[in-house]
Structures are given as structure tokens and as C-alpha cells.
VEXFI-47589 format. One record per atom (N, C-alpha, C): residue number from 1; residue in one letter; x, y, z. Coordinates in nm, 2 decimals, always signed. Layout:
BEGIN
<r><resi>NUM</resi><resn>a</resn><u>X</u><v>Y</v><w>Z</w></r>
...
//
This chain:
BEGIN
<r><resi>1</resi><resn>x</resn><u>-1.66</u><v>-2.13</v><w>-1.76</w></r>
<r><resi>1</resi><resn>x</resn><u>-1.61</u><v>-2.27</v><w>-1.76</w></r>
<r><resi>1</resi><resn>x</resn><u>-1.61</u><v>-2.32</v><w>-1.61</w></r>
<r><resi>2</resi><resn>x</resn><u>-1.76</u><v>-2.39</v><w>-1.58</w></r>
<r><resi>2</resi><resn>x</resn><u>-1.69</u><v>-2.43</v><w>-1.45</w></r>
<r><resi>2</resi><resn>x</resn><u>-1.58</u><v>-2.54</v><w>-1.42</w></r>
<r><resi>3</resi><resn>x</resn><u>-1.55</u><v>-2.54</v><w>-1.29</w></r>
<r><resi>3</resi><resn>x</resn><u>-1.49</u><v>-2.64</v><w>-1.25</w></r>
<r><resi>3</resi><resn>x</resn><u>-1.37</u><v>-2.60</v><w>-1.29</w></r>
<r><resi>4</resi><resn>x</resn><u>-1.32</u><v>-2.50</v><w>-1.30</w></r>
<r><resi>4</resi><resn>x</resn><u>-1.17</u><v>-2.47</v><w>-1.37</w></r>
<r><resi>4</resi><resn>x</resn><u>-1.17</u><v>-2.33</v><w>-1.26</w></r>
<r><resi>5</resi><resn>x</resn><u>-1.02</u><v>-2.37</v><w>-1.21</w></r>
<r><resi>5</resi><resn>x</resn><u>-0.92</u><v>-2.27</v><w>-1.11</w></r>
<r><resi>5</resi><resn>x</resn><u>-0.93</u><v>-2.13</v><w>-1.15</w></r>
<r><resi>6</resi><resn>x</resn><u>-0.93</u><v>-2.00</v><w>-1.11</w></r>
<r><resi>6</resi><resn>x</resn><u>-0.91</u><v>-1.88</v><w>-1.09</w></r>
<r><resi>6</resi><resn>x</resn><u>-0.78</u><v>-1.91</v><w>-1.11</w></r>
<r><resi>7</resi><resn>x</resn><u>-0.70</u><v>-1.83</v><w>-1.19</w></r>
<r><resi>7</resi><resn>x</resn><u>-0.54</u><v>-1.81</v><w>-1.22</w></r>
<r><resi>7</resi><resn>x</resn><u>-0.51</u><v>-1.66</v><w>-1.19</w></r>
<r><resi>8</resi><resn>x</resn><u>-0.44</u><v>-1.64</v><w>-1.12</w></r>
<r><resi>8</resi><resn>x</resn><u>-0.41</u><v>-1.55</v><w>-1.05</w></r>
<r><resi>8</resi><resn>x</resn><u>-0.29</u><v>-1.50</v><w>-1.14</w></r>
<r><resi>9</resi><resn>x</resn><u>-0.25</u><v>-1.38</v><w>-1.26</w></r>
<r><resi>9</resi><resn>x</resn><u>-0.16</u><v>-1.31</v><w>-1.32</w></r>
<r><resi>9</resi><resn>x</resn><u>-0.08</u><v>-1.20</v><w>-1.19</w></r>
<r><resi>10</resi><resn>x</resn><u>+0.00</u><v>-1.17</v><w>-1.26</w></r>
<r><resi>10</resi><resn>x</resn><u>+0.16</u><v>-1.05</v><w>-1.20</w></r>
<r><resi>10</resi><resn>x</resn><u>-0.02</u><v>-0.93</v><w>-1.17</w></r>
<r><resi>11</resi><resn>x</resn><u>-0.06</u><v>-0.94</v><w>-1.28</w></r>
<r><resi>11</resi><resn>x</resn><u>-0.12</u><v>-0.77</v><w>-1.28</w></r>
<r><resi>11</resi><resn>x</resn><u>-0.24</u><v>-0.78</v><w>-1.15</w></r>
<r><resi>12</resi><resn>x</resn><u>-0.32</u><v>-0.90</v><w>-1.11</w></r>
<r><resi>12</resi><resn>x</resn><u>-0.35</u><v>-0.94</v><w>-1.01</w></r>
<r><resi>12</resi><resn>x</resn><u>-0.28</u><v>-0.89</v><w>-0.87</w></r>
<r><resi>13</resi><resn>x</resn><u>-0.22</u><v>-0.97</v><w>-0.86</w></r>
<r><resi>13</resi><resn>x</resn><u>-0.12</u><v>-0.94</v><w>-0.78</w></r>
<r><resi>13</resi><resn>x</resn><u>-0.08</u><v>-0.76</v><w>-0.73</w></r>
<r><resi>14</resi><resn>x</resn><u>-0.03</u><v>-0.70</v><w>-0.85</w></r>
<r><resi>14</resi><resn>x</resn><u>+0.00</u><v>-0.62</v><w>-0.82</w></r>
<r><resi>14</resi><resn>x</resn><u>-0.14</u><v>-0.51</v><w>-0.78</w></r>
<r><resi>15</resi><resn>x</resn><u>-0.24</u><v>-0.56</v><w>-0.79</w></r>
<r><resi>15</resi><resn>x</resn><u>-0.34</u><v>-0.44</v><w>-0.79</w></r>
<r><resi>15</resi><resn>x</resn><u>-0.39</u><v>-0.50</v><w>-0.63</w></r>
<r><resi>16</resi><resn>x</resn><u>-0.37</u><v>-0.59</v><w>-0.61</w></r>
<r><resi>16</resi><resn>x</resn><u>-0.38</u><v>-0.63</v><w>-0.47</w></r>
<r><resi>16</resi><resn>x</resn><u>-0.30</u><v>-0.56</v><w>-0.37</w></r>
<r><resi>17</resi><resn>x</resn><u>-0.17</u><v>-0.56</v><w>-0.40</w></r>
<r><resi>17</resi><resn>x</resn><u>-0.10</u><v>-0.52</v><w>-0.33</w></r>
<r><resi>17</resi><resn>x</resn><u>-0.12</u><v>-0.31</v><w>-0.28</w></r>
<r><resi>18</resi><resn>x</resn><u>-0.18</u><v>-0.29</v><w>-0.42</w></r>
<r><resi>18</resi><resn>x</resn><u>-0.25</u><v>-0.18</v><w>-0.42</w></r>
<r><resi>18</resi><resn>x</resn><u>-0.34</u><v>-0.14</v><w>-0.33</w></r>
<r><resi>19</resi><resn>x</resn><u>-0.42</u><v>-0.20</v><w>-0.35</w></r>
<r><resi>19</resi><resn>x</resn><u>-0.56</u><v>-0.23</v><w>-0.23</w></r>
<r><resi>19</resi><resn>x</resn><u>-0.51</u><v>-0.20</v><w>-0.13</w></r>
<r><resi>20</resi><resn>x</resn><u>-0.40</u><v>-0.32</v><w>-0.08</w></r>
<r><resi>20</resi><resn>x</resn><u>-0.34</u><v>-0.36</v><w>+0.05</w></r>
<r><resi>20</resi><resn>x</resn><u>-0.29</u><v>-0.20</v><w>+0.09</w></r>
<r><resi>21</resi><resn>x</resn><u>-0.22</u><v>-0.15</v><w>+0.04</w></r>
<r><resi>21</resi><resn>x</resn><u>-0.16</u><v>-0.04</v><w>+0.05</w></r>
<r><resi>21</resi><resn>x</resn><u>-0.24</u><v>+0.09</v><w>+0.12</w></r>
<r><resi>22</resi><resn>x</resn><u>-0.36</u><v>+0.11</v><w>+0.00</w></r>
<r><resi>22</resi><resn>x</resn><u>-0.44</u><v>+0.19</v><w>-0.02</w></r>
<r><resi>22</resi><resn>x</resn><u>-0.57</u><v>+0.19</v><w>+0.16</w></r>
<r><resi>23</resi><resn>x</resn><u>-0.56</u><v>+0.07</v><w>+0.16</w></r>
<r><resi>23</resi><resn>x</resn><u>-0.64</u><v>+0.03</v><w>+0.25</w></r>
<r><resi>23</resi><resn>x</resn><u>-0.56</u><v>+0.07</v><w>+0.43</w></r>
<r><resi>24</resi><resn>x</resn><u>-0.45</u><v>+0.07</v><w>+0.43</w></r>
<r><resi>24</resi><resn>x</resn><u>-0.35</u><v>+0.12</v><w>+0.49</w></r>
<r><resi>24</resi><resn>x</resn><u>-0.35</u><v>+0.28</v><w>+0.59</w></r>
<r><resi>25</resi><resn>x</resn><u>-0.39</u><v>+0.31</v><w>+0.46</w></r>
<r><resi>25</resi><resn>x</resn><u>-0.38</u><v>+0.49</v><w>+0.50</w></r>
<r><resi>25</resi><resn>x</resn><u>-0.52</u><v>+0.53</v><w>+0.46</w></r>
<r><resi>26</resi><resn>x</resn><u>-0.66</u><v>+0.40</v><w>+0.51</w></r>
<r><resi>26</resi><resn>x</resn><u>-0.79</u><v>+0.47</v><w>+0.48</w></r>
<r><resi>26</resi><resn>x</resn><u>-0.81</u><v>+0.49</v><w>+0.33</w></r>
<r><resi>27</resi><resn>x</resn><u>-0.79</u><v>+0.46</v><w>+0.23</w></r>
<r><resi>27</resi><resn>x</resn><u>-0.82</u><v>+0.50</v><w>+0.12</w></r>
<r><resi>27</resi><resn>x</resn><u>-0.76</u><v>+0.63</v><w>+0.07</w></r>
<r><resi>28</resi><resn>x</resn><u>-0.69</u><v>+0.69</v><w>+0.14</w></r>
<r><resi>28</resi><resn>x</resn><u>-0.63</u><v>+0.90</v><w>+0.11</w></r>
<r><resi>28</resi><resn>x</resn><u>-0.50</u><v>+0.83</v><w>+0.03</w></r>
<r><resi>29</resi><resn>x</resn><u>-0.52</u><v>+0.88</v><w>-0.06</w></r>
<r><resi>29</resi><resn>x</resn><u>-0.43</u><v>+0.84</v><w>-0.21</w></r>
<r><resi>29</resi><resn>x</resn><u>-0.30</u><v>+0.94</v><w>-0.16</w></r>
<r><resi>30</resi><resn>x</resn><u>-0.30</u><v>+1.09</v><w>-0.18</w></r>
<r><resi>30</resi><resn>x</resn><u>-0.20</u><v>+1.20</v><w>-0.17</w></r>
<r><resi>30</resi><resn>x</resn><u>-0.10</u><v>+1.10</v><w>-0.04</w></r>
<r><resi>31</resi><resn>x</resn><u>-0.16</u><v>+1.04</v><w>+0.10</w></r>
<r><resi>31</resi><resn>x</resn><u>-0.10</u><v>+1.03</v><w>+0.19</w></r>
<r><resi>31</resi><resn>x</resn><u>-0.03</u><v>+0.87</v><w>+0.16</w></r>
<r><resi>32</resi><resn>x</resn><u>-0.07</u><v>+0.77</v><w>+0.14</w></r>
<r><resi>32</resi><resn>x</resn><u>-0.01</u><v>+0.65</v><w>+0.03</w></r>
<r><resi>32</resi><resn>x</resn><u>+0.09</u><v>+0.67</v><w>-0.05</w></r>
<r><resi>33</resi><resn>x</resn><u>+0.08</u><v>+0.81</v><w>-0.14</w></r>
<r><resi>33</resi><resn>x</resn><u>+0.21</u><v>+0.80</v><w>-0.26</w></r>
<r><resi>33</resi><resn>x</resn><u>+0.28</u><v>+0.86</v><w>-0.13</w></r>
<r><resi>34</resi><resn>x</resn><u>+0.32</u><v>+0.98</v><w>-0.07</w></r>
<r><resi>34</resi><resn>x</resn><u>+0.36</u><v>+0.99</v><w>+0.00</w></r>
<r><resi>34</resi><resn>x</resn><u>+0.45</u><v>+0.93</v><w>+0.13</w></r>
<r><resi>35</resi><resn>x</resn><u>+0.41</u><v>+0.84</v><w>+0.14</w></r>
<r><resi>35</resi><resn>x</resn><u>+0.47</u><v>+0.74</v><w>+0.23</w></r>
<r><resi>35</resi><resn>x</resn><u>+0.56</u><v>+0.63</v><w>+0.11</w></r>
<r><resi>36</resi><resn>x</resn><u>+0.48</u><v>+0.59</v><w>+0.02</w></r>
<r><resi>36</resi><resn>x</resn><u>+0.59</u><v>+0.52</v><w>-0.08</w></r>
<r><resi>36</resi><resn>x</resn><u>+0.68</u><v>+0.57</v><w>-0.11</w></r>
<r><resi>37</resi><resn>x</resn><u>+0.70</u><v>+0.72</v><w>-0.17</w></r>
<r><resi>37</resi><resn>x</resn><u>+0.81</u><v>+0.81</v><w>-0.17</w></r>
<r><resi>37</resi><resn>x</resn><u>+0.91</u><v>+0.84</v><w>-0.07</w></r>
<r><resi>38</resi><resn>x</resn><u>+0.83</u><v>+0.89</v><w>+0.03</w></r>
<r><resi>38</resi><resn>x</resn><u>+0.96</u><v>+0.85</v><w>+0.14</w></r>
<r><resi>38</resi><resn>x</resn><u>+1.02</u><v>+0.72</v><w>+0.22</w></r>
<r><resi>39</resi><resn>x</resn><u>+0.93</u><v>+0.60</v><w>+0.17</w></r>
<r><resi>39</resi><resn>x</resn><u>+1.02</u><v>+0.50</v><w>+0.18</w></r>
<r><resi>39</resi><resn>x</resn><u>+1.14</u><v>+0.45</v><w>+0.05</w></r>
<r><resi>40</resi><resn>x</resn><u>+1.12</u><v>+0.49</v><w>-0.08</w></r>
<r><resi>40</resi><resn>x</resn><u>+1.18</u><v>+0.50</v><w>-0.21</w></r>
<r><resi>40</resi><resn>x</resn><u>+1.32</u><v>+0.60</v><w>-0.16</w></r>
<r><resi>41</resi><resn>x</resn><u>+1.29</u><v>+0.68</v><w>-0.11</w></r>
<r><resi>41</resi><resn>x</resn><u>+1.41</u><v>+0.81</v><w>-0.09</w></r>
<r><resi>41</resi><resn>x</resn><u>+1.47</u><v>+0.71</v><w>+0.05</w></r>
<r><resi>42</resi><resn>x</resn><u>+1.42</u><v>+0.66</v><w>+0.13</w></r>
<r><resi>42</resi><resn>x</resn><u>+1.51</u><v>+0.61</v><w>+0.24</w></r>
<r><resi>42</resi><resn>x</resn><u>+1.59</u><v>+0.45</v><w>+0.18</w></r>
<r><resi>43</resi><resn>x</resn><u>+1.56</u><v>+0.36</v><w>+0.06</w></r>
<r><resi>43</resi><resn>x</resn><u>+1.59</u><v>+0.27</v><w>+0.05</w></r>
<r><resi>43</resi><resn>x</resn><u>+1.73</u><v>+0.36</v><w>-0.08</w></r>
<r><resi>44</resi><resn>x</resn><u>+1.70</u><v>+0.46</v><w>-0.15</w></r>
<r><resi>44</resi><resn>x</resn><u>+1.80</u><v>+0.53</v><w>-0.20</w></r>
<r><resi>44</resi><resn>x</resn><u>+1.90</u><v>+0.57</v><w>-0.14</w></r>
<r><resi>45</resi><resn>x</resn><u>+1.88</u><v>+0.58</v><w>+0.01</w></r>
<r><resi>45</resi><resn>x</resn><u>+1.97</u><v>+0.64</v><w>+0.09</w></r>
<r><resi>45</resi><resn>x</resn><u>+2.06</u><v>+0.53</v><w>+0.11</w></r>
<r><resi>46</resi><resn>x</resn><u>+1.95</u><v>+0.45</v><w>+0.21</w></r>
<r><resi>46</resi><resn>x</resn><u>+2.11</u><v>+0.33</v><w>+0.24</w></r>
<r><resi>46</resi><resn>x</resn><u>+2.15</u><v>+0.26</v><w>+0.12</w></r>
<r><resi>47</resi><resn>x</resn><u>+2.10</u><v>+0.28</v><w>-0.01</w></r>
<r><resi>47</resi><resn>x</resn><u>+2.17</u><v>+0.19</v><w>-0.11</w></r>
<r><resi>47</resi><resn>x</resn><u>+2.28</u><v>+0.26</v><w>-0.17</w></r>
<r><resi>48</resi><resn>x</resn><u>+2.29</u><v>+0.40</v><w>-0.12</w></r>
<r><resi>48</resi><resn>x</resn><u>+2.39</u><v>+0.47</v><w>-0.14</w></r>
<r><resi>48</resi><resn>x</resn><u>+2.48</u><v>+0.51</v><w>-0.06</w></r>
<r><resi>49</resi><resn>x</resn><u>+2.47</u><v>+0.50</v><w>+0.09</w></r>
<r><resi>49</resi><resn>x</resn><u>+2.57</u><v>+0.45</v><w>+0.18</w></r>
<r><resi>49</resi><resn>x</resn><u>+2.63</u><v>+0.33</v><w>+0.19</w></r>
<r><resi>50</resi><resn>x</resn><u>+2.57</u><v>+0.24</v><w>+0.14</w></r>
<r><resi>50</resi><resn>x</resn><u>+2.62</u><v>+0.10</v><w>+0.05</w></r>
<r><resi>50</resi><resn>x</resn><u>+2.74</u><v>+0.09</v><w>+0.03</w></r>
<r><resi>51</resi><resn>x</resn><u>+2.70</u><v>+0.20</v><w>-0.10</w></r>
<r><resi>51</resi><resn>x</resn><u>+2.78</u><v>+0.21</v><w>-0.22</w></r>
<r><resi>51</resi><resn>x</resn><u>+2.93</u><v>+0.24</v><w>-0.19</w></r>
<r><resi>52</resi><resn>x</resn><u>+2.89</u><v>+0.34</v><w>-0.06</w></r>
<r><resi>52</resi><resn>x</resn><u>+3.00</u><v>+0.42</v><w>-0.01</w></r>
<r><resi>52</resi><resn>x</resn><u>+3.10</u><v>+0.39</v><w>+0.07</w></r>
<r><resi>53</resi><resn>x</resn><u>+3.06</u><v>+0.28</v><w>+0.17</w></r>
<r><resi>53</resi><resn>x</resn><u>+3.08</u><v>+0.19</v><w>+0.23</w></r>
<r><resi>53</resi><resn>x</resn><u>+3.15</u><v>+0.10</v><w>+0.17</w></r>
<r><resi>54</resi><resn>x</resn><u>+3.13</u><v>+0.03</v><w>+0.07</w></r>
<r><resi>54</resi><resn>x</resn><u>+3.25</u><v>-0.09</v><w>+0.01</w></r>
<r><resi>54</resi><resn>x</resn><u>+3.33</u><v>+0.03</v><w>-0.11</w></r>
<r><resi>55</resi><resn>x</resn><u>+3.31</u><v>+0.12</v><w>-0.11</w></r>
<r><resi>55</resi><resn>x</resn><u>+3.44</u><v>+0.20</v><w>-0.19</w></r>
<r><resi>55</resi><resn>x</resn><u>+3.52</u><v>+0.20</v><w>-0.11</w></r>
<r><resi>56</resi><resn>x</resn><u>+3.48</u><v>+0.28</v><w>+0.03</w></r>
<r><resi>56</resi><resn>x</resn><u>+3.61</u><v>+0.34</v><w>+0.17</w></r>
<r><resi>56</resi><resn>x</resn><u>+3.65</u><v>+0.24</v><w>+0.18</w></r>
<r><resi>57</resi><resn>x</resn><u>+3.61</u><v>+0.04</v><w>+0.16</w></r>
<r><resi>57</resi><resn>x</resn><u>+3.61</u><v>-0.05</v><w>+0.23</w></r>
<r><resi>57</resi><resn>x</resn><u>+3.76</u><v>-0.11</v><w>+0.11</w></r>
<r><resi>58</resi><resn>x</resn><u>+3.71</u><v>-0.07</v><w>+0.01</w></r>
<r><resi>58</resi><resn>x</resn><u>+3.85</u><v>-0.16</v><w>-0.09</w></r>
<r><resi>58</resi><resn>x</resn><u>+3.95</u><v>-0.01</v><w>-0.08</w></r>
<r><resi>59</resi><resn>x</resn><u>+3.99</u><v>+0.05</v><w>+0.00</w></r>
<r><resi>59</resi><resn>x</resn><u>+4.05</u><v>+0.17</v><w>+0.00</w></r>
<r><resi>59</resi><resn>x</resn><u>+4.17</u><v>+0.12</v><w>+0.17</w></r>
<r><resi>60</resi><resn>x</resn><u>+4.11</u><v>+0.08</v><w>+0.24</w></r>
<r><resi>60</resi><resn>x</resn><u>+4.15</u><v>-0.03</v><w>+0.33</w></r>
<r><resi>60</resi><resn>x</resn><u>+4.25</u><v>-0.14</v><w>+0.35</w></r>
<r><resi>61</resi><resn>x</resn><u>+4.37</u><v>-0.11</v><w>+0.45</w></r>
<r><resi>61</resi><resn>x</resn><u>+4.46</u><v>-0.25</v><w>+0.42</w></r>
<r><resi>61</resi><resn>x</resn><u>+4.41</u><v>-0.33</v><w>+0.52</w></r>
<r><resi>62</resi><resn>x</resn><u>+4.40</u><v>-0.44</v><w>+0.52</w></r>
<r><resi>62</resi><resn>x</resn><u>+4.34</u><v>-0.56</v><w>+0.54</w></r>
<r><resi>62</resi><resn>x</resn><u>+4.47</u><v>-0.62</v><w>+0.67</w></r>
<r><resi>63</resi><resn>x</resn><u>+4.43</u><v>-0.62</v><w>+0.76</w></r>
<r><resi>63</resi><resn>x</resn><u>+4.55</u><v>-0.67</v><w>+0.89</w></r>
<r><resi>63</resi><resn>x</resn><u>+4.54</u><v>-0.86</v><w>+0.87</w></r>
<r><resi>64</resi><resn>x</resn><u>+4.68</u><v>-0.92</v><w>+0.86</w></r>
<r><resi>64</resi><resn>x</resn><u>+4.63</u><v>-1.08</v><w>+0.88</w></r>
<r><resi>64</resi><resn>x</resn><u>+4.67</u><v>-1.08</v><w>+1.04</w></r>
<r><resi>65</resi><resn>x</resn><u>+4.60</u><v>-1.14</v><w>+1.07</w></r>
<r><resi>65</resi><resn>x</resn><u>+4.65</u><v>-1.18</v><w>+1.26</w></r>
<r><resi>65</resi><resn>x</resn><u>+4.76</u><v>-1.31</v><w>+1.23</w></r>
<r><resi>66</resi><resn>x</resn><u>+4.83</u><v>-1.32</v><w>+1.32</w></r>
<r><resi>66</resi><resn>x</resn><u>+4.94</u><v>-1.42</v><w>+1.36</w></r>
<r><resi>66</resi><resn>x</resn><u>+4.89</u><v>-1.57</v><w>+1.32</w></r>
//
């Protein structure tokens, strides 16, 4: 059909971002998941010092100043 837009879907997108990725570390697949993994384990980390952080935090008496 000419004359009609390219529509760009989610699964688009996501295979781009793939590319993007892939294209990153030369195409070497093992070193790509790798690096997603340990950015996955480091965003698990501080979402779990987060966590831990507003527990200690409601555990806390709160000073009013003057």
C-alpha cells in the first residue's frame, strides 16, 4: 500500500533496542547477557537498600525544630 506510514509496534521497538545492545559489545552475545545481568543484580541491589532504608527510616523519631 503505498503512500501509507510504517507503524512502528512494542515488538519493533524492542528488537531495536536489541540490536542497540548487541551492537554495543560487537555482536558477542555470552558478553551482552552478561553485562545485562550484572546491571539486573546491581538495580536489585539498590532496590533493596531502598527497601531497607525506609524500614530503619519509619523506625526513627522524627525531631520538630523550635
Amino acid at each position: 500500500m503505498a503512500g501509507q506510514a510504517a507503524v512502528t509496534t512494542g515488538a519493533d521497538l524492542v528488537d531495536e533496542e536489541v540490536e542497540a545492545v548487541l551492537a554495543e559489545f560487537d555482536g558477542d552475545v555470552r558478553r551482552a547477557i552478561r553485562a545485562l545481568l550484572d546491571d539486573l543484580a546491581a538495580l536489585a541491589e539498590d532496590r533493596a537498600e531502598g527497601r531497607n532504608f525506609l524500614r530503619a527510616y519509619g523506625h526513627l523519631e522524627l525531631v520538630k525544630l523550635p
